[in-house]
C-alpha positions in Angstrom: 0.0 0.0 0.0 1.3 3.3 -1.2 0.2 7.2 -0.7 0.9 9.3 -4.0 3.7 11.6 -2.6 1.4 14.6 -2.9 -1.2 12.9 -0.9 -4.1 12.3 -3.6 -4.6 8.7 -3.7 -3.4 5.2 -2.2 -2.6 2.7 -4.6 -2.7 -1.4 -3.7 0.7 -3.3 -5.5 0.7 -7.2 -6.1 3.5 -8.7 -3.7 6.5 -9.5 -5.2 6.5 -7.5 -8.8 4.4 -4.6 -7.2 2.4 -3.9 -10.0 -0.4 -1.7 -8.9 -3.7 -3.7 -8.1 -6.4 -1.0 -7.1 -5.6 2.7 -6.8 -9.1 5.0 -4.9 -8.1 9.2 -5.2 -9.9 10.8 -2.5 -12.9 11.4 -4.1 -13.6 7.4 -3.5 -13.9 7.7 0.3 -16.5 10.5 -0.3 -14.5 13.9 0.2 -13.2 16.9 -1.9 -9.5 16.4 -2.8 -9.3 20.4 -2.4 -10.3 20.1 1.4 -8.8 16.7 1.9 -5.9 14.2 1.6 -4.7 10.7 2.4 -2.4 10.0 5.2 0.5 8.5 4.9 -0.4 5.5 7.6 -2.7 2.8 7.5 -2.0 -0.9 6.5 -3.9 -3.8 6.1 -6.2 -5.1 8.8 -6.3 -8.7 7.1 -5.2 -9.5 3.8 -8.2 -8.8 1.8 -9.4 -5.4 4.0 -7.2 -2.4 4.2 -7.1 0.4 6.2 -6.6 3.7 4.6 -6.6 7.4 6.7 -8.2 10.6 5.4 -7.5 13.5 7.4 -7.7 17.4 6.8 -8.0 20.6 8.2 -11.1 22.8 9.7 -11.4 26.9 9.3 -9.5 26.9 12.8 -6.9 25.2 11.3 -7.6 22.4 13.6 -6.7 19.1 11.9 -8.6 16.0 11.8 -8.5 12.6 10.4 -10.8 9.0 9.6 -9.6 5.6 8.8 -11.8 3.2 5.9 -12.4 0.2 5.1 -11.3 -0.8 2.0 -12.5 -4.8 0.4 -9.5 -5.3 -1.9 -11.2 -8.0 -3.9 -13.9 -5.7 -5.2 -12.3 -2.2 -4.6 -15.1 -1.1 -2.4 -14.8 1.9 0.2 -17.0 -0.1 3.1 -17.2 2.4 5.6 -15.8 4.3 8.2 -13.8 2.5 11.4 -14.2 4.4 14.3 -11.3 4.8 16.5 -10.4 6.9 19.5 -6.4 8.1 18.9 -5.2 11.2 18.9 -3.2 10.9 16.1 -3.7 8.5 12.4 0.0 6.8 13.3 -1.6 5.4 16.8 -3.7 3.0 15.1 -1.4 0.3 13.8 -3.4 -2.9 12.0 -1.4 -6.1 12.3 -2.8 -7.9 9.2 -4.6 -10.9 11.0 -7.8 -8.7 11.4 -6.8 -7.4 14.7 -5.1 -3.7 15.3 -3.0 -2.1 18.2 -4.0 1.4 19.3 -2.7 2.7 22.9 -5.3 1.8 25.6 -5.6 4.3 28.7 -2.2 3.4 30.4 -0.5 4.2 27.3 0.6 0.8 27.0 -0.8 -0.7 23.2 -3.9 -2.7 23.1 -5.0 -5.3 20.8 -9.0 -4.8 19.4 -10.6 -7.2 16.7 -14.0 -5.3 16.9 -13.4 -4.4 13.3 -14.4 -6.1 10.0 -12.3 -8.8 9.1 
């Protein structure tokens, strides 16, 4: 999984030749690209869902950010996951359908609430 460097789409590459698979601009997850851009983190949550992070920036130049589900058989944006960090690198999916984000002592915690 790869961000375009300037931040307007994430592109899904075959492993080993990396031949891009899927690539979704912004406009897929339901936002303007002038308002909004991909973050560079994410992953995959299991090897057919990945996990992609929008984020952007409010009139008060306070900045925000979502992570989506994304089926990577059929290309399809599936929703929104909600998670409570305070920043897009805290949420860290493992691949087997579980993800580590840090839990109230600050020490990580492993969910699998999530779609697998």
């Amino acid at each position: 999984m790869t961000v375009h460097h300037e931040q307007t789409d994430v592109a899904f590459h075959r492993h080993p030749d990396g031949e891009v698979t899927l690539t979704l601009p912004v406009e897929a997850f339901g936002y303007d690209p002038e308002e909004v851009f991909m973050e560079w983190s994410g992953g995959y949550l299991t090897p057919h869902t990945a996990l992609v992070s929008v984020g952007g920036e409010e009139e008060d130049e306070e900045v925000w950010f979502r992570h989506h589900l994304v089926d990577l058989r059929t290309g399809t944006v599936r929703g929104e996951l909600a998670v409570e960090v305070d920043n897009p690198y805290q949420l860290q999916p493992l691949g087997d359908g579980t993800r580590l984000t840090p839990g109230p002592s600050g020490h990580p915690t492993r969910w699998a609430d999530g779609p697998a």
